[in-house]
N, C-alpha and C positions, 0 to 999 in steps of 0.2 A: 663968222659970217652971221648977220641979222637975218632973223627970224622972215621968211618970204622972198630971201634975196633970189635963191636960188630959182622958186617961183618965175623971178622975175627974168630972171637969165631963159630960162625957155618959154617965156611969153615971149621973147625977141628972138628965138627960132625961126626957121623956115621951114615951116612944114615939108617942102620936097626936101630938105637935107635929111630929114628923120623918114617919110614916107619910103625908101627902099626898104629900108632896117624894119619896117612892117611887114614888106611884103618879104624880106626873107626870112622871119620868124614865123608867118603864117604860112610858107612852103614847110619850112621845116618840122610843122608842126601837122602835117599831111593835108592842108590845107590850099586855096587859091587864092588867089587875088581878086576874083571875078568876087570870091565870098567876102573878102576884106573890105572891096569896095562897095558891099552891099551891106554890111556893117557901119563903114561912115556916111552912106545915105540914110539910114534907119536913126544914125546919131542926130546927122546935122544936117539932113536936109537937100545937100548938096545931089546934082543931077552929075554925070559920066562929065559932060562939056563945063559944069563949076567946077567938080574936082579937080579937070585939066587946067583950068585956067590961075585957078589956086595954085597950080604946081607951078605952071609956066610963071606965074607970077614972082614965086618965093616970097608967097604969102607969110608973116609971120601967125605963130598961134595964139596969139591972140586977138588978131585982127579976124584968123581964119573961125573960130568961135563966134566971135562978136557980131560977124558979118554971115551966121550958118542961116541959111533960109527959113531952116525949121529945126531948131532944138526938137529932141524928144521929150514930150511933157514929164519923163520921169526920169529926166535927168537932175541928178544933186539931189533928189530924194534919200531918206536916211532907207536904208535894210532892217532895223529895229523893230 
């Protein structure tokens, strides 16, 4: 497989296919969803009624990125 491919294969995701498998890893992890989704507003922007319509959509991720209202200015920043 080339370098990125795989990249590529989950930029053609749908974000609702992968969004349950969050929210039961943030249960599992004594966590809510109410906090999940105050996580991906903080990410990207998104309001309760974007999130939903992203889902409803079967937005893929990289449309659902491309298209966040508001990035977090310190997103892709290096840790160094």
């Amino acid at each position: 497989m080339k370098p990125g491919a795989n990249n590529e294969r989950v930029y053609r995701m749908a974000f609702a296919s992968v969004y349950p498998h969050y929210v039961t890893k943030v249960e599992k992890k004594g966590r809510t969803k109410e906090e999940l989704h105050t996580v991906i507003h903080w990410l990207t922007g998104y309001t309760e009624k974007g999130l939903a319509k992203v889902i409803a959509d079967k937005t893929d991720f990289e449309t659902f990125f491309a298209k966040a209202p508001r990035m977090h200015p310190n997103v892709g920043r290096s840790r160094a």
